[in-house]
C-alpha positions in Angstrom: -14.2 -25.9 20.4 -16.6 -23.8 22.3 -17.4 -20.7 20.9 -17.1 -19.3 24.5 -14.0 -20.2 24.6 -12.5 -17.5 21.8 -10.8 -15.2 23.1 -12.1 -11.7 21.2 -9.9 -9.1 22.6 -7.0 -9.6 20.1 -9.9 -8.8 17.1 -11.6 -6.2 18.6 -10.4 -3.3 16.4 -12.1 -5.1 13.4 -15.2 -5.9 15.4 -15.3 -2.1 16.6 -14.3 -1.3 12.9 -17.0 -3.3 11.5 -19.6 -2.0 13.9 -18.7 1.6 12.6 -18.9 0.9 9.3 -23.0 -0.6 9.6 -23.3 2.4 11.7 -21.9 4.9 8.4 -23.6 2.9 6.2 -26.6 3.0 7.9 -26.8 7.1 8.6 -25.6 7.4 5.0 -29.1 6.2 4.0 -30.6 9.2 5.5 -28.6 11.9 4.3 -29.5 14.3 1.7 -26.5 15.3 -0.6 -26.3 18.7 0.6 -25.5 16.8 4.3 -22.9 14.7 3.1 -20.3 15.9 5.5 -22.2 14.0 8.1 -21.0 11.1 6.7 -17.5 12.1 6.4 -17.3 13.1 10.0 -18.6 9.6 10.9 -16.0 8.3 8.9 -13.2 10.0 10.5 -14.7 9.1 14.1 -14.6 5.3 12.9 -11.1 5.6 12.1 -10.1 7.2 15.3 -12.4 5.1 17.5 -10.1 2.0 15.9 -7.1 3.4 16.1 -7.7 3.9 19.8 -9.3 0.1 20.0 -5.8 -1.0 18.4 -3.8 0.6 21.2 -6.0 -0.2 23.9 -5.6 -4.2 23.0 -1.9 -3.7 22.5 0.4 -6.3 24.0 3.7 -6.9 23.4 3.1 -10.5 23.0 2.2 -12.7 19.7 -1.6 -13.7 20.4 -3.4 -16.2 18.6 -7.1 -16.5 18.4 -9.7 -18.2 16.4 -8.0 -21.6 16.4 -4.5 -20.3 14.8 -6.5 -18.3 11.8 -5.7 -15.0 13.6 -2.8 -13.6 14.6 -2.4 -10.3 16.5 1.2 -9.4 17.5 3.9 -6.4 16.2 3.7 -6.4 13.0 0.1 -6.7 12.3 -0.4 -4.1 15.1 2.2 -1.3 13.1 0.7 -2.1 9.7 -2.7 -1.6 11.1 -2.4 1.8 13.3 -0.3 3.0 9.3 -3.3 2.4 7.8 -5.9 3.5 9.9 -3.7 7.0 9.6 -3.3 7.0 6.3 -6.8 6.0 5.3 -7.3 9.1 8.0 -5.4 11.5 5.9 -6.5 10.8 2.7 -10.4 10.9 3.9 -9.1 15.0 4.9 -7.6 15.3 1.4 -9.7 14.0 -1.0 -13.1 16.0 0.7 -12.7 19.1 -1.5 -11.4 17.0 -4.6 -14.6 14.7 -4.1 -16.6 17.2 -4.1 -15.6 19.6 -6.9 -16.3 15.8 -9.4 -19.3 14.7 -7.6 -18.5 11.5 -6.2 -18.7 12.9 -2.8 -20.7 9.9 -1.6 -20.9 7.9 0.7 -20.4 4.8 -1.3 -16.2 5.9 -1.3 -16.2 5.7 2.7 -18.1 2.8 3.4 -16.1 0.9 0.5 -12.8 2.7 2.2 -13.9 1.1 4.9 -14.7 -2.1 3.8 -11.5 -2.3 2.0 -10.0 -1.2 5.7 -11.2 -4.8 7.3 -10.4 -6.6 4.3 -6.7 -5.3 4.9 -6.5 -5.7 8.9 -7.8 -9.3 8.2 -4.8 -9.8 6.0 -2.2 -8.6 8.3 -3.2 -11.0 11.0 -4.1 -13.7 8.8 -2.4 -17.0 10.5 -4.2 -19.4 7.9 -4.5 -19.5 4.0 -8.0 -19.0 4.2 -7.6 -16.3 6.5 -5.5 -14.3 4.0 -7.5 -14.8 1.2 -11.0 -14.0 2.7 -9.0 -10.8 3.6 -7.3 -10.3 0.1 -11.0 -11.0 -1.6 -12.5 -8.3 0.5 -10.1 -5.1 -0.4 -9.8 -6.3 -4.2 -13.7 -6.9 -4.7 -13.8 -3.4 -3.2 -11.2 -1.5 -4.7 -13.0 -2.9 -8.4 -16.4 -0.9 -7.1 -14.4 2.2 -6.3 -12.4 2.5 -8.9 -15.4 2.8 -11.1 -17.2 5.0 -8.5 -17.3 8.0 -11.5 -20.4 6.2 -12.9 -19.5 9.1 -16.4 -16.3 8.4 -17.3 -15.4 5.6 -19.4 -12.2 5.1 -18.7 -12.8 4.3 -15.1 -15.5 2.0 -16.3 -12.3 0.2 -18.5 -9.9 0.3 -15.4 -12.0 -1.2 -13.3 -12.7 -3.7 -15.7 -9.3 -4.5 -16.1 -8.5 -4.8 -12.9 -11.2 -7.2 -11.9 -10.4 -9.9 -14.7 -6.8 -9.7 -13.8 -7.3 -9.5 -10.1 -9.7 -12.5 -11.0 -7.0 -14.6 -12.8 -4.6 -13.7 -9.6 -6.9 -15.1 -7.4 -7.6 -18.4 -8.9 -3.8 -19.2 -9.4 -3.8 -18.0 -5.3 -6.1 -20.8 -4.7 -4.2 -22.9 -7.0 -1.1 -22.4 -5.7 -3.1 -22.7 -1.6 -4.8 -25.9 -3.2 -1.2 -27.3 -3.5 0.4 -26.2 -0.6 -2.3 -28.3 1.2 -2.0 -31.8 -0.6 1.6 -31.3 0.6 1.5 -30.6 3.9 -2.3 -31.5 4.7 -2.8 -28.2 6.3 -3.3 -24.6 5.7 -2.5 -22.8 9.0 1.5 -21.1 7.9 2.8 -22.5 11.5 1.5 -26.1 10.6 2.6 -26.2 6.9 6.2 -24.7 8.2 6.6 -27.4 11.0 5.4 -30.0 8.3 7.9 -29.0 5.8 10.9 -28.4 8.3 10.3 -32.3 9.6 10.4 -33.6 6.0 6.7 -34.6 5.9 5.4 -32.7 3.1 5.5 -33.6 -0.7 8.8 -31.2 -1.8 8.3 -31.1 -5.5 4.2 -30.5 -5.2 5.3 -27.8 -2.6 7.3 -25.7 -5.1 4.7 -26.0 -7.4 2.8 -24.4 -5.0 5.2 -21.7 -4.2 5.3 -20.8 -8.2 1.3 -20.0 -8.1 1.6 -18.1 -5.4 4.8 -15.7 -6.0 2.9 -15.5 -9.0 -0.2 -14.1 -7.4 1.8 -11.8 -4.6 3.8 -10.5 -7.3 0.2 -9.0 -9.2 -1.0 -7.4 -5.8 2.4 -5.5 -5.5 2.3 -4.8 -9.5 5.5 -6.4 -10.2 6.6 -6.6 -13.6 5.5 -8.7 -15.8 2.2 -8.8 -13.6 2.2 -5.0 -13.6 0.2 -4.4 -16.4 -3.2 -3.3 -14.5 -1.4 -0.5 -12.4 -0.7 2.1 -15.1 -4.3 2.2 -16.5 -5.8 1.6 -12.7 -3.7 5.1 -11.8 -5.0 7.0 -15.0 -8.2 6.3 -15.0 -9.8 6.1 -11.5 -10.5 9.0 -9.8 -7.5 10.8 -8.0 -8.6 10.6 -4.5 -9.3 6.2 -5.5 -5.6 6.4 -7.2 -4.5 7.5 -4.0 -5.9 5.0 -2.0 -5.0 2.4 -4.3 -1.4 3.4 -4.7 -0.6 3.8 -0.9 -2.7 2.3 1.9 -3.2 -0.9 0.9 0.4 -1.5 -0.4 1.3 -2.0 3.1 -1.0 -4.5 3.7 0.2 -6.3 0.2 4.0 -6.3 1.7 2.8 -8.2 5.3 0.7 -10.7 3.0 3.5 -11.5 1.5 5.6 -12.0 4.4 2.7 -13.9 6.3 3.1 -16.3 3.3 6.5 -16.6 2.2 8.0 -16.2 5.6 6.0 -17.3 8.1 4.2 -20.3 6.2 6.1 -21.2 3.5 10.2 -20.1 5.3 11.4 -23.9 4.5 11.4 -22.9 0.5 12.7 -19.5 0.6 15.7 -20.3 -1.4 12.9 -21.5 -4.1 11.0 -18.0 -3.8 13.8 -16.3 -3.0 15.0 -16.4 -6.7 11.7 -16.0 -7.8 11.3 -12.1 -6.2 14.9 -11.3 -7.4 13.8 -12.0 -11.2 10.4 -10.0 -10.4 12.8 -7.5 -8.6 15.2 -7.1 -11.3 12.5 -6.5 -13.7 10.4 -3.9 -12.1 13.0 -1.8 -11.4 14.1 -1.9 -15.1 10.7 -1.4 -17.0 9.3 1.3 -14.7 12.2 3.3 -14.2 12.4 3.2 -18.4 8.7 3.5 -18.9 8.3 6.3 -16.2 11.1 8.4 -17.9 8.4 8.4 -21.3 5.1 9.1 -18.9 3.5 12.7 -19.6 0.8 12.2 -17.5 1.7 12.4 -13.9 -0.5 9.4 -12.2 0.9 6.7 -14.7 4.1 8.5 -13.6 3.6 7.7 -10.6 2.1 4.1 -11.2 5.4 3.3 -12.5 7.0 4.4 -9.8 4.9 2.4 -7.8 6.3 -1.0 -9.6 9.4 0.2 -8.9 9.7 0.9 -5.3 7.8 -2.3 -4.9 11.0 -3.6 -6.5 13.2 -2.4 -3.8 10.8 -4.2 -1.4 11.3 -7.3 -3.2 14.8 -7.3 -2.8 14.6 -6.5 0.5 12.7 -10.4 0.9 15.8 -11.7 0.0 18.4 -9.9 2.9 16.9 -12.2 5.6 15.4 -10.3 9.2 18.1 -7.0 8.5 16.1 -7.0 5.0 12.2 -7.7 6.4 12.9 -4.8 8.6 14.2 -2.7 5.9 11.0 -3.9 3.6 8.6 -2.9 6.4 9.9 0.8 7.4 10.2 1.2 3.1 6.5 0.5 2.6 6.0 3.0 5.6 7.8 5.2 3.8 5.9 4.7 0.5 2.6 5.0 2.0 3.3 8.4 3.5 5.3 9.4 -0.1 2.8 8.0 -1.7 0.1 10.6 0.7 1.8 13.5 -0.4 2.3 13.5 -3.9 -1.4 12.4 -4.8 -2.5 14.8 -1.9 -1.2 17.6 -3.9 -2.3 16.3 -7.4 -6.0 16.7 -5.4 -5.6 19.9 -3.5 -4.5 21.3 -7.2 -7.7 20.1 -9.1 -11.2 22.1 -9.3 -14.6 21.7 -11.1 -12.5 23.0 -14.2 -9.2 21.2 -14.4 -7.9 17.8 -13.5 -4.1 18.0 -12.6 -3.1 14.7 -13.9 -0.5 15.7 -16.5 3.1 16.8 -15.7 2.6 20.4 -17.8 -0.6 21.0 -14.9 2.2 21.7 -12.6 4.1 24.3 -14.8 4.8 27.4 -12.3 3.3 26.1 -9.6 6.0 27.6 -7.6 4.1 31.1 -8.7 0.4 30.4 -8.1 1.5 28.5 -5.4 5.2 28.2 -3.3 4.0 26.2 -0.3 1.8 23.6 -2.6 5.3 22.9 -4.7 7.4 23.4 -1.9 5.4 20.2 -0.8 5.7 18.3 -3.8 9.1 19.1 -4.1 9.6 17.1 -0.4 7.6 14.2 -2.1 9.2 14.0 -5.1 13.1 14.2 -3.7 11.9 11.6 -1.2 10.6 9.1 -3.7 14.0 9.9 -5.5 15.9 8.8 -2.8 17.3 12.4 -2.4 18.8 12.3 1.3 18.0 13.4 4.3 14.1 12.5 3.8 12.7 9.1 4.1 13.2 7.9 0.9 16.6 8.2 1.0 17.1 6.0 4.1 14.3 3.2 3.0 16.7 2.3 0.2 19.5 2.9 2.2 18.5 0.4 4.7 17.2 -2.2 1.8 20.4 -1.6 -0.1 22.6 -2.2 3.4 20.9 -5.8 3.7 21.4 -6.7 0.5 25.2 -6.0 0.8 24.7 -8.1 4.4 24.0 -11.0 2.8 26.7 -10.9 0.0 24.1 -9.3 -2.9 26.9 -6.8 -4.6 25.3 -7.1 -8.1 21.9 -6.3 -6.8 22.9 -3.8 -4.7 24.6 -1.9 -7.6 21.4 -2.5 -10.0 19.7 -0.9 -7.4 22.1 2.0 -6.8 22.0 2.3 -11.1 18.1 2.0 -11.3 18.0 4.5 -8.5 19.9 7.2 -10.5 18.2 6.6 -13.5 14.3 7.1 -11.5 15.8 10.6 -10.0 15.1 11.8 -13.6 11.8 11.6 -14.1 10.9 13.0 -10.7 13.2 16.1 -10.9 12.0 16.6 -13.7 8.4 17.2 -12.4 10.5 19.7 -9.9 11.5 21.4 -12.9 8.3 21.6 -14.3 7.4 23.3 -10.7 10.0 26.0 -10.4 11.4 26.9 -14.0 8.6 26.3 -16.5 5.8 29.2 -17.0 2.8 29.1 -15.4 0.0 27.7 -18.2 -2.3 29.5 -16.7 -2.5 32.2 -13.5 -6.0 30.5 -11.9 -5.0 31.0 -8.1 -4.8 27.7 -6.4 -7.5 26.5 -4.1 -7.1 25.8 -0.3 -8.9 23.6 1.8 -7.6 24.3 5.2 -8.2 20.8 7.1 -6.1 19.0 4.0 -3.5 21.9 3.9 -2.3 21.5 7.5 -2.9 17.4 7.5 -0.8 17.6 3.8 1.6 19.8 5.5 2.5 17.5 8.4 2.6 14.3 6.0 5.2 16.1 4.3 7.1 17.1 7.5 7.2 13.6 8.4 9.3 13.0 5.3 11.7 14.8 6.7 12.1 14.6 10.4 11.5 10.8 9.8 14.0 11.2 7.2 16.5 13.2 9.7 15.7 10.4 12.4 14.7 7.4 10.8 16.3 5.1 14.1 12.6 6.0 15.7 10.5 4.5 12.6 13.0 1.6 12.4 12.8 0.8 16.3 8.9 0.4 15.3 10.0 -2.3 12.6 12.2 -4.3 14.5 10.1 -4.5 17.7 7.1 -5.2 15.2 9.3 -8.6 13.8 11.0 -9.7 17.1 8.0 -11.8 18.1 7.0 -12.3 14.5 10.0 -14.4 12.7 
């Protein structure tokens, strides 16, 4: 093939997003410290300049470019306009958090960024190789920033962590991608799912296959027993990297795994299907019992993490009712997700690091709108109706039933209770505990009215989630 012939317009975003990034990259070479901002601003124009790329190019059409390898249609359009908000949002956030620890480089926005086209490549990946060049891109990139506080040790040990165990994940993805191709003698999803469904492909080496790569999904989304990276990757990286890590890129982790179990590999989902409900099962368990024990508020929220990325596991299982429900619950997490870490940022100075649960204590005194806020985040990720928790595993919980899951759907119901501990508790913490110390709060403006509307969006989402789950079915009619 020609390469006249490709057709571009479907991939612009990430060729505009790409361009934006040399062009950060290279004006962050000639800015002092004192100028940083400049590279912030840039930044923030990147993100816009995509997010206005993405909905210039939208169609409501599937489009395929690049010889099958790239796929733009709804659902990789949705997931991508999420992220380039939320990566948006938390840009406004972590500014003052940044630089009150000095890591207000410009090493965390170009490897934001670079993580950004590492995760659009994913969500339009039409091809094994596809998804893994974009999978390689946001993990080798997430390792760098996790250790961006070049003084602490413990995000040296993190990141560490993270990149032998990523590392191990990624060889049994290839493994398992190695398989799937001496079965079906292809790697493009639409290929190896014709090839299966017309009996052509090697069933037992197949399911083999399958096994490795569940295996490696199931560590990107930090499902038990492939979780344990998540707890230390919270604690130890910096806040505003904790924050990043535990929301934007989730998102992208979820439509990998549907581009891969669904869309490529659909003729073994009774295989894989029994596979996520174990992994399910398990990380709702282990988190909600380990996060009931957590004094320290980020590996609180790591295991909360796991086990929302439970409920999206289930939510595999319940067919198209349930990848709808999956999609609008890793919305919801992402802009949970926003919120609560937002606050833990706006509440940290030169002096103090909120990361325990006691940092909160009376900060419904020093500070009624900052817990007010938290208090929205935290009912949410409880599942505390009418915000947007509440109806995420409403909606997962409602396919389950669908499709005949009663067990499931009472473990979840019971699991469900049993988190809304640990996160009202951090509400007590707020409102009835003393104040440990009276240091007034700080207040960034810019992340106080951005934090303010992500909360708000909790609710009126929440109120009205029909709007948000319109989004997800149009996003999966010309998908499945």
């Amino acid at each position: 093939m020609n390469w006249t012939d490709l057709n571009l317009i479907p991939a612009m975003p990430e060729i505009v997003l790409a361009s934006a990034l040399f062009i950060v990259l290279l004006a962050d070479l000639w800015v002092k410290d004192e100028n940083r901002f400049i590279t912030h601003i840039l930044s923030l124009l990147s993100l816009a300049a995509v997010a206005v790329t993405q909905w210039l190019v939208w169609t409501p059409d599937s489009v395929y470019t690049f010889g099958g390898m790239y796929i733009a249609d709804g659902m990789s359009r949705l997931s991508k306009m999420v992220m380039y908000a939320g990566l948006f949002a938390l840009f406004v956030y972590s500014k003052p958090y940044n630089q009150a620890r000095n890591i207000f480089k410009g090493e965390f926005y170009t490897l934001s960024l670079f993580a950004l086209i590492g995760m659009s490549v994913m969500v339009s990946a039409g091809h094994f190789l596809t998804a893994y060049i974009g999978l390689e891109l946001l993990s080798l990139s997430l390792y760098a920033m996790i250790a961006l506080r070049r003084d602490s040790a413990k995000a040296a040990e993190a990141a560490l962590k993270y990149f032998v165990l990523g590392a191990l994940a990624s060889g049994l993805l290839l493994y398992g991608i190695s398989m799937v191709y001496g079965a079906t003698g292809s790697l493009e999803f639409a290929t190896v799912l014709a090839t299966a469904y017309d009996g052509q492909a090697q069933e037992w080496l197949l399911k083999l296959g399958v096994v490795f790569i569940v295996v490696a999904v199931a560590f990107k989304l930090g499902a038990v027993p492939f979780h344990m990276w998540v707890p230390d990757v919270y604690q130890g990286a910096p806040t505003s990297v904790a924050a990043f890590v535990g929301s934007v890129p989730k998102i992208a982790a979820v439509v990998f795994a549907f581009r891969i179990l669904v869309t490529g590999l659909g003729t073994v989902q009774h295989d894989w299907t029994q596979m996520l409900a174990i992994l399910a099962v398990a990380s709702l368990l282990v988190s909600n019992l380990a996060a009931i024990m957590q004094t320290n508020i980020k590996r609180m929220f790591a295991y909360s993490t796991i086990s929302h990325m439970g409920f999206i596991l289930l939510a595999f299982m319940a067919g198209a009712l349930g990848f709808t429900a999956g999609l609008y619950y890793a919305i919801a997490y992402v802009v949970m997700g926003l919120v609560g870490f937002g606050v833990l940022m706006l509440l940290s100075n030169e002096a103090v690091e909120c990361e325990e649960v006691n940092d909160l204590a009376g900060l419904n005194q020093r500070n009624a709108w900052y817990a007010f806020l938290m208090l929205l985040a935290m009912f949410s990720m409880a599942g505390i109706p009418p915000l947007m928790g509440f109806y995420a595993k409403f909606a997962v919980i409602k396919a389950l039933l669908s499709q005949g899951y009663i067990w499931l759907s009472v473990f979840a119901v019971v699991m469900s209770l049993i988190g809304a501990f640990y996160y009202l508790r951090v509400v007590k913490v707020m409102y009835f505990d003393p104040a440990a110390n009276e240091q007034p709060v700080g207040s960034n403006a810019a992340a106080k009215v951005f934090l303010s509307v992500n909360a708000a969006l909790l609710l009126v989402w929440g109120v009205m989630p029909q709007s948000v789950m319109d989004w997800c079915l149009k996003a999966l009619e010309n998908t499945l």
